[in-house]
C-alpha positions in Angstrom: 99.4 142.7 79.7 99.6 139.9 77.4 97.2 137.5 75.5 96.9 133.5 76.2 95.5 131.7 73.5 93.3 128.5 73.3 92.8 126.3 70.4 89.1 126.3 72.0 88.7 129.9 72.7 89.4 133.4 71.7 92.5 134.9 73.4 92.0 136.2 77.1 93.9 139.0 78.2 95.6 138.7 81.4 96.3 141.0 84.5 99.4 141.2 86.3 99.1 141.2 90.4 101.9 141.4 92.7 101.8 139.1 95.3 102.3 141.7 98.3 99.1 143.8 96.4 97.4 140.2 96.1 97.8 139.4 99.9 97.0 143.3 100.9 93.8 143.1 98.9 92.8 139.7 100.0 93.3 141.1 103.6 90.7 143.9 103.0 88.2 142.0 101.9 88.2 139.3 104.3 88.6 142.1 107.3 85.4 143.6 105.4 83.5 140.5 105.6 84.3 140.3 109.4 87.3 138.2 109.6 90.1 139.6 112.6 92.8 140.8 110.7 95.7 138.3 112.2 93.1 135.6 111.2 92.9 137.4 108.0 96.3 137.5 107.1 96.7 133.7 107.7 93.6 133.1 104.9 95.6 135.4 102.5 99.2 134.2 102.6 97.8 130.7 102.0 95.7 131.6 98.9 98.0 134.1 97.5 101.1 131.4 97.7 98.8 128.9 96.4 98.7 131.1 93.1 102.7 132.0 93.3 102.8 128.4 92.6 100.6 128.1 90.0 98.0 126.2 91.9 94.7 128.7 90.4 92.4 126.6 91.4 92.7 127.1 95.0 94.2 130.8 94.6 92.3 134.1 95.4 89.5 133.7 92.7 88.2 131.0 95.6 87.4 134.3 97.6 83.7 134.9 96.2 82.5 131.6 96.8 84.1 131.8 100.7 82.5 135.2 101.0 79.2 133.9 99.6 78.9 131.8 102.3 79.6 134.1 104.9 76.7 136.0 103.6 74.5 133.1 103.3 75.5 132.3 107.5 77.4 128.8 106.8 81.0 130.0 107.7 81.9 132.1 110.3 83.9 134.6 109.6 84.6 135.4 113.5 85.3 132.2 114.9 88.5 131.3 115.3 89.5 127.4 116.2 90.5 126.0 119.6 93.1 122.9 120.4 92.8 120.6 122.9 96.3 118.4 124.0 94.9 114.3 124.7 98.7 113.0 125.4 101.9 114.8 124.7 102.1 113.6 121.0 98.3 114.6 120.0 96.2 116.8 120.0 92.7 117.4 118.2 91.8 121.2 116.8 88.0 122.4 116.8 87.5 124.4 114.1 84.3 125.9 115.2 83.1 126.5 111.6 85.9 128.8 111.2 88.2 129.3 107.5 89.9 125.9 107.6 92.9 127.7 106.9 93.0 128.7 110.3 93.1 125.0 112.1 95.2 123.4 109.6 97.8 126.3 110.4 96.7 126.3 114.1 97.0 122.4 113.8 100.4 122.0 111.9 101.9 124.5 114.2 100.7 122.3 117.5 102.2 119.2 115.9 105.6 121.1 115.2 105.8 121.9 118.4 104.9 118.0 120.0 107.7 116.8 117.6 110.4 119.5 118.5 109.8 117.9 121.8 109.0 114.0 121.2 110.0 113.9 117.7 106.6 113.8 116.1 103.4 115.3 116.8 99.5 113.6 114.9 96.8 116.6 115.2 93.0 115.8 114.4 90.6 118.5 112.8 87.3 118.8 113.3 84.0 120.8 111.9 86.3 122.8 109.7 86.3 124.1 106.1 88.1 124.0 102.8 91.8 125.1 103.6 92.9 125.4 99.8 95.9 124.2 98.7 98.1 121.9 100.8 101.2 122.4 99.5 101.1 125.9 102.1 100.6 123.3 105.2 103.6 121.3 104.4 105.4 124.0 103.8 104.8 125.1 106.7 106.6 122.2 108.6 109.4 122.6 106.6 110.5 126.0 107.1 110.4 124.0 110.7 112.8 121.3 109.3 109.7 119.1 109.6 108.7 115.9 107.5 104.8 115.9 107.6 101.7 114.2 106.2 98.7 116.3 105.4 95.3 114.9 104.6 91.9 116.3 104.3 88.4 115.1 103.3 85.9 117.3 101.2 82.5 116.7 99.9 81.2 114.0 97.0 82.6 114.7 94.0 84.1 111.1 93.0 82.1 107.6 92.5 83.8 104.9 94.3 85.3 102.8 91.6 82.1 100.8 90.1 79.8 103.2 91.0 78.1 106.2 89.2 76.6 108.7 92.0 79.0 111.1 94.2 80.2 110.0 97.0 83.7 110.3 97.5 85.5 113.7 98.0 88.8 114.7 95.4 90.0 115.0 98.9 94.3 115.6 98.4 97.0 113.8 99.8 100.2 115.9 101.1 103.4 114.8 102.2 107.1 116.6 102.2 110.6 116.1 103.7 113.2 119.3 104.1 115.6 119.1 100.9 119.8 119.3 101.1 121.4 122.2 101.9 120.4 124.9 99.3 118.3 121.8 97.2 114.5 121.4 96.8 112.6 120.0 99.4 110.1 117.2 98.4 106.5 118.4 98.6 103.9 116.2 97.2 100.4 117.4 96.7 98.1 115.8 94.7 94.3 114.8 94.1 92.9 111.7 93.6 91.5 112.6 90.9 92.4 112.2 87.2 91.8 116.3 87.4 91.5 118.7 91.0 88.0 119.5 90.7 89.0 123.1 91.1 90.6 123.0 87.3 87.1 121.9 86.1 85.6 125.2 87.9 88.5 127.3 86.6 87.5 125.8 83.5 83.8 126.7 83.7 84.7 130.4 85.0 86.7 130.8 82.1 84.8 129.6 79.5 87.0 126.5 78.5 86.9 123.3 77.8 88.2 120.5 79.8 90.0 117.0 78.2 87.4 114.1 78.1 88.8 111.5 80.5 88.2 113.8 83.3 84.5 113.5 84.1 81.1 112.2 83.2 78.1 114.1 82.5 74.6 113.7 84.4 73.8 110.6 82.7 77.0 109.2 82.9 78.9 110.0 79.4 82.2 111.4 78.9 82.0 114.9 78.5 84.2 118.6 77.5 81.7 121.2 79.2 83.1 121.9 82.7 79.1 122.9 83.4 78.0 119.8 82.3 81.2 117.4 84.5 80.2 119.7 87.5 76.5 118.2 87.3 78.1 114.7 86.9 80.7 113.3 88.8 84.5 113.6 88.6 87.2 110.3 88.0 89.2 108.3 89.9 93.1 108.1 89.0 94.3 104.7 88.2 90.2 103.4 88.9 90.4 101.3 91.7 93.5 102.9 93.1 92.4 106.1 93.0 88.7 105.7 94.5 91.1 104.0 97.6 92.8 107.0 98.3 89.9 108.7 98.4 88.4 106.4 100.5 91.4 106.6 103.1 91.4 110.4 103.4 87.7 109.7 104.8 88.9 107.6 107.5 92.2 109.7 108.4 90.1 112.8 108.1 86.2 112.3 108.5 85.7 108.9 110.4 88.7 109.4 113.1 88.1 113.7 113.7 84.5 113.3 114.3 83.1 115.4 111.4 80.9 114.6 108.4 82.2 111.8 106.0 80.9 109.0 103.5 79.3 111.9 101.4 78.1 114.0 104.3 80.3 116.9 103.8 78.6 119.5 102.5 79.7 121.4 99.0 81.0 124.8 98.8 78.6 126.4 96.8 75.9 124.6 99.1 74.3 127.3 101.4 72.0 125.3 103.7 74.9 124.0 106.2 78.2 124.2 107.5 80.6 122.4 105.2 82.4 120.0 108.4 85.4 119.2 107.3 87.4 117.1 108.7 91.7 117.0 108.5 94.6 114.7 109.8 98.3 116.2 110.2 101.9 114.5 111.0 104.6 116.3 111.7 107.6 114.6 112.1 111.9 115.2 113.2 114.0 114.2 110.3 116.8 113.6 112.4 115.2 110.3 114.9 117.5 108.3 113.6 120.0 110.0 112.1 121.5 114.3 112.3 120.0 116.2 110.3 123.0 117.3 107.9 123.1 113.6 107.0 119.5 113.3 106.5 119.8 116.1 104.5 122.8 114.8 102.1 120.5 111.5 101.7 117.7 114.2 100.7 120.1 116.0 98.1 121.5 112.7 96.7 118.1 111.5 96.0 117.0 114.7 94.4 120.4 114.4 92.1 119.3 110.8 91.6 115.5 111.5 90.3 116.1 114.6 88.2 119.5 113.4 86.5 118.2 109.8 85.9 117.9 108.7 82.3 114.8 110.6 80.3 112.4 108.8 77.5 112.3 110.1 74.3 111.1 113.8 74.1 111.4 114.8 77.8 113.7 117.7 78.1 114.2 117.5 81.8 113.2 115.4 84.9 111.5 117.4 88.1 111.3 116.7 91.7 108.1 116.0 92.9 106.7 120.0 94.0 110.1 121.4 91.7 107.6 123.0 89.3 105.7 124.7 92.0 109.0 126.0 93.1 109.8 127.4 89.5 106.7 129.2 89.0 106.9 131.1 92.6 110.0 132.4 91.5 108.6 133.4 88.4 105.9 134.5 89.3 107.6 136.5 92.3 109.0 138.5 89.6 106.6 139.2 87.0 103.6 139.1 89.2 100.3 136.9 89.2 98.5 136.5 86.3 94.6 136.7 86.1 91.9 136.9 83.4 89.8 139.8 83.2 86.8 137.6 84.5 88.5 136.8 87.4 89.8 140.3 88.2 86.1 141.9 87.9 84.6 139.0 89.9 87.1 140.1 93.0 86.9 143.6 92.8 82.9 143.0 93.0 83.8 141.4 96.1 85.8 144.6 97.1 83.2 146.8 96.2 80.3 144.8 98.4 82.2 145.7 101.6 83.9 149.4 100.5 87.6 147.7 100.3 90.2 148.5 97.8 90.1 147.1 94.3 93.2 144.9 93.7 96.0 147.0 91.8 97.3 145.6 88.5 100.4 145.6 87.5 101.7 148.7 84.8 
């Protein structure tokens, strides 16, 4: 156990998890709640990794709000989704209102298997939910030696630029290519966002304060209190720019799967109705027009490239795009997964409600 300090705060003790007792006691609860247990263990790879990267927000503490809306009937924990093939390059996944962990794995594994055959597979998701982090979906395609695209919609969180009321989702964009032999692979995930609004929850659970230039309050100021941001709207990166891309993963995901967009998908902590996400995969060969050993010593060369290039003044080193990720797994591989006290009572509640075990800490 150690202590992490705030300048805003008084220190927080954390708790050490390991990731195979995070996964095991994700598993139980999930299987309590109703979930089949192979569908169960797809949900909890995917959060657990999301936290061996240091990606919190979209970790295992998301598992009381999921399981609060299990209990309130808007996800169902039995349903599992369904794919339909319309030519031999697409496909489109119904998620029947299932963990949208489940059709984005279920989808990125159709579109490998297209693009093993024809070089590159486009899978549309439909009436789906929040599938956390997407850094786990392109990895996905490649441990399959697969480039891929990822996209997602989610519901109003963002004005569009000029605006003040939520419309737009902090919906991410995702892309990654295989690395060189033994190098890092690119992985891009990011939010369109100045902040993920996950950060400004983690924020509020915890009791901190966020910077200022991430949100606006109710009546439109800037504002610290992540209570006072979630009752106002979140801000676009780069203005314009941003509230674009946000705009784009509603017509990639929403508009072209057939589920709810343009401010119709419903939040997570919203109990009257399913949430209907929608999502968009790519997966694509690296090697159409070219092996894939030399595709990969382009890969390496450009890694060797971004992180040796020349650094500004007081940057100690340069990082591939999804490098830091990488890091902190194998860090956090090793010492475990750290959580607050907060976060570790609000799970084992969860544990408790359905007669699983609590999650085991670290000695």
């Amino acid at each position: 156990m150690s202590a992490d300090t705030s300048p805003d705060q008084a220190p927080s003790a954390k708790f050490y998890v390991k990731d195979t007792c995070a996964v095991s006691f994700v598993k139980g609860v999930l299987e309590g709640n109703g979930v089949p247990s192979q569908n169960a263990q797809i949900i909890a790879n995917a959060l657990v990794l999301a936290d061996l990267r240091g990606v919190d927000t979209h970790g295992i503490n998301r598992i009381p709000s999921y399981m609060a809306r299990i209990r309130q009937g808007v996800l169902d924990p039995l349903a599992s989704p369904t794919v339909t093939k319309i030519t031999p390059v697409v496909a489109q996944v119904d998620g029947h209102n299932s963990f949208g962990f489940l059709g984005a794995q279920l989808g990125m594994e159709t579109a490998i298997q297209m693009a093993w055959e024809f070089g590159i597979g486009m899978v549309s998701v439909k009436h789906s939910n929040h599938f956390g982090m997407s850094a786990w979906i392109v990895q996905q395609a490649i441990d399959a030696d697969m480039m891929s695209l990822v996209f997602t919609n989610s519901s109003p969180a963002l004005p569009v630029w000029g605006g003040k009321e939520k419309l737009l989702g902090v919906s991410p964009i995702a892309c990654g290519a295989p690395g060189g032999e033994g190098g890092k692979p690119f992985i891009l995930d990011m939010a369109p966002s100045v902040a993920a609004r996950g950060k400004i929850y983690k924020a509020y659970r915890r009791g901190e304060k966020i910077p200022l230039d991430w949100a606006l309050d109710g009546e439109g100021e800037k504002t610290d209190d992540p209570g006072k941001a979630l009752e106002g709207v979140m801000l676009p990166m780069g203005g314009p720019k941003g509230s674009a891309l946000s705009i784009m993963m509603d017509v990639f995901s929403g508009v072209f799967s057939g589920s709810a967009f343009a401010g119709h998908v419903t939040n997570p902590y919203d109990p009257s109705k399913p949430a209907d996400v929608g999502h968009f995969l790519l997966a694509i060969k690296p090697d159409l027009f070219m092996d894939l050993g030399s595709f990969r010593e382009r890969m390496q060369y450009l890694y060797e490239r971004v992180v040796g290039s020349k650094k500004m003044k007081g940057v100690e080193r340069i990082y591939f795009p999804g490098e830091i990720e990488q890091l902190t797994h194998v860090d956090r591989m090793m010492s475990g997964i750290p959580y607050v006290e907060a976060e570790i009572e609000a799970l084992n509640k969860e544990a408790a409600l359905v007669g699983s075990e609590k999650i085991e800490i670290l000695g």
